[in-house]
C-alpha positions as CSV (number, residue, x, y, z in Angstrom):
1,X,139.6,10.1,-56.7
2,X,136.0,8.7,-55.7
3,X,133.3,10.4,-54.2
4,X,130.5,9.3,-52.4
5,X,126.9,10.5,-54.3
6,X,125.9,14.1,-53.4
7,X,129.6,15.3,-52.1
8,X,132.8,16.3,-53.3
9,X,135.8,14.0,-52.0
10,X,139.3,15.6,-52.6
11,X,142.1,13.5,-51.7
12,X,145.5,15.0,-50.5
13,X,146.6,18.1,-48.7
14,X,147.6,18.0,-45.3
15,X,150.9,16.0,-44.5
16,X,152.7,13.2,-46.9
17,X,153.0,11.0,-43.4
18,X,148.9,11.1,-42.9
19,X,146.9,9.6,-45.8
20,X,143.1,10.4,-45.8
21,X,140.5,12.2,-47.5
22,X,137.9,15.6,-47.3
23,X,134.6,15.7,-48.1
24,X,132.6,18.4,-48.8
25,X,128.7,18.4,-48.5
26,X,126.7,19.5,-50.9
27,X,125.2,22.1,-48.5
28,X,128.9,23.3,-47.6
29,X,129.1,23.9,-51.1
30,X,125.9,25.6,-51.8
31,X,126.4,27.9,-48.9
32,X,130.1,29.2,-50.3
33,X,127.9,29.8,-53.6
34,X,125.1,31.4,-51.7
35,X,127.5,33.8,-49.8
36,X,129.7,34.7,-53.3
37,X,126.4,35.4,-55.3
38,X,125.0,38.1,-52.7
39,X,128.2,39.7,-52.5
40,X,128.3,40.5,-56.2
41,X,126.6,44.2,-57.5
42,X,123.0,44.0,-58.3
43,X,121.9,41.1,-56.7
44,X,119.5,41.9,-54.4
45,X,118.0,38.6,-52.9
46,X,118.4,35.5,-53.8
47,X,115.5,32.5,-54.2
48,X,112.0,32.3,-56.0
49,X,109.5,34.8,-55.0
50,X,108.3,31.6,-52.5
51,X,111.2,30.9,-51.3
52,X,112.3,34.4,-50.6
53,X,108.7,34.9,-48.3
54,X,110.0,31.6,-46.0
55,X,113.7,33.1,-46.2
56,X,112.1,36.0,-44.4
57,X,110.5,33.9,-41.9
58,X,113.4,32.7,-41.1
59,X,115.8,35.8,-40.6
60,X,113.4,37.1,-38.1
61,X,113.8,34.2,-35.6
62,X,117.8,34.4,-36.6
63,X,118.0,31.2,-38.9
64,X,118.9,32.5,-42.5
65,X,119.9,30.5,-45.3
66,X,122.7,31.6,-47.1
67,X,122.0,28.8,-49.3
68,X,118.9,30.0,-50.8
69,X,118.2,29.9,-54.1
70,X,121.4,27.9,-55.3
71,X,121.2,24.3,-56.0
72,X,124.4,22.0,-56.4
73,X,125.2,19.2,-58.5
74,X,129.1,17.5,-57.5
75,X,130.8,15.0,-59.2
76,X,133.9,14.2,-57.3
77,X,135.8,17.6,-57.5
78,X,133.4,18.7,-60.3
79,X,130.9,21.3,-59.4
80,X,127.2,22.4,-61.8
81,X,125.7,25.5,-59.6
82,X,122.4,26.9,-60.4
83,X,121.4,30.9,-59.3
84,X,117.8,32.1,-58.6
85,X,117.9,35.7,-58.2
86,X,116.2,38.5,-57.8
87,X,118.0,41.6,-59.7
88,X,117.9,45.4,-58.4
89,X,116.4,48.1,-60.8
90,X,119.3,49.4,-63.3
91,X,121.9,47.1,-63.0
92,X,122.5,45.6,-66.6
93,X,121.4,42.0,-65.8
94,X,124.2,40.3,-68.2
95,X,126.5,42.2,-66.4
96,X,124.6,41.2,-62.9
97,X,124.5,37.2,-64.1
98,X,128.2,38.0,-65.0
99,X,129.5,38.7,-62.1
100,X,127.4,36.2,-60.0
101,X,129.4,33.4,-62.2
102,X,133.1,35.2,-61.8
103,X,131.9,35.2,-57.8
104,X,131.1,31.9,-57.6
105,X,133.4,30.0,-59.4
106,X,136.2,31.3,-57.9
107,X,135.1,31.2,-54.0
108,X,134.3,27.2,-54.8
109,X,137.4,27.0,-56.9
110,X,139.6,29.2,-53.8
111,X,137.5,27.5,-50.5
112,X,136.0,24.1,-51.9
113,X,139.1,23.0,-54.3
114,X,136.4,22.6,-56.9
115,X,136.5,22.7,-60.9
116,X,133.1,24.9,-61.5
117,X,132.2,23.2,-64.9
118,X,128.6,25.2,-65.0
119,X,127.1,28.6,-62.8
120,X,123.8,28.8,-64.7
121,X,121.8,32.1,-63.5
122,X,118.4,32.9,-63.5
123,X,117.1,36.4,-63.4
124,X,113.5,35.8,-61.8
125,X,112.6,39.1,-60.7
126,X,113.8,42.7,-60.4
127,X,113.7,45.1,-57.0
128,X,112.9,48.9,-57.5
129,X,112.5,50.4,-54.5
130,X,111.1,53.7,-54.0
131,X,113.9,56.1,-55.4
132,X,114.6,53.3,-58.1
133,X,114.3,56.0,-60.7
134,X,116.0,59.0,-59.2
135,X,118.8,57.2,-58.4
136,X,119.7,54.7,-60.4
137,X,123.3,53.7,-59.7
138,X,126.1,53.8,-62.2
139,X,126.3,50.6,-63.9
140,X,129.7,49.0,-62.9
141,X,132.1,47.4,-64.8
142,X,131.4,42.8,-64.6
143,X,132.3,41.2,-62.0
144,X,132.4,44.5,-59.0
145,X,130.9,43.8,-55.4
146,X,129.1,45.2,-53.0
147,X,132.1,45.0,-49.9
């Protein structure tokens, strides 16, 4: 198996009689991550506190990026993933950073066909909203979601 720099190249699949091959941009793959980290429990946004102002900016004309704050390295079938986040008030962040990695290695592993060698997560901020103290949720056991 080769792959082109800067995607993933999976040969095989499809019908014995029809030889070829799938790539998979490193955007494609970034935006599986993207979508599997925001689903997990105590992830509120994802992105640096810059990046997070333009993401903003974005969802109010209707052009979101659900691959914010992830950043993809592929080699072949081989996939590194880093996580910016932003963290909501009482979620134990190990158990936040946790889940984000359980998420995310196995939506590329179950949509991309990729071998998640690295999901390294970065805890940049925390949200407390305005009840953050009188209602702190439960903390939930590793790995839970939000849907």
């Amino acid at each position: 198996m080769s792959a082109d720099a800067g995607s993933g190249e999976i040969s095989g699949g499809g019908s014995p009689e029809v030889g070829g091959t799938t790539e998979i941009a490193d955007s494609v793959v970034a935006k599986i991550a993207g979508i599997a980290a925001r689903r997990v429990a105590g992830v509120h946004a994802l992105g640096s506190g810059a990046a997070r102002a333009i993401g903003s900016l974005r969802d109010v004309i209707g052009q979101s990026d659900d691959s914010q704050g992830i950043k993809v390295s592929l080699d072949g079938t081989k996939a590194m993933v880093q996580v910016v986040l932003t963290a909501e008030y009482a979620f134990p962040l190990h158990e936040v950073a946790a889940g984000v990695r359980e998420s995310v290695h196995a939506a590329l592993r179950d949509w991309a066909r990729l071998t998640v060698t690295d999901v390294d997560v970065q805890i940049t901020d925390v949200f407390a909203g305005p009840d953050s103290e009188s209602e702190a949720p439960e903390p939930a056991a590793g790995g839970s979601t939000k849907r």
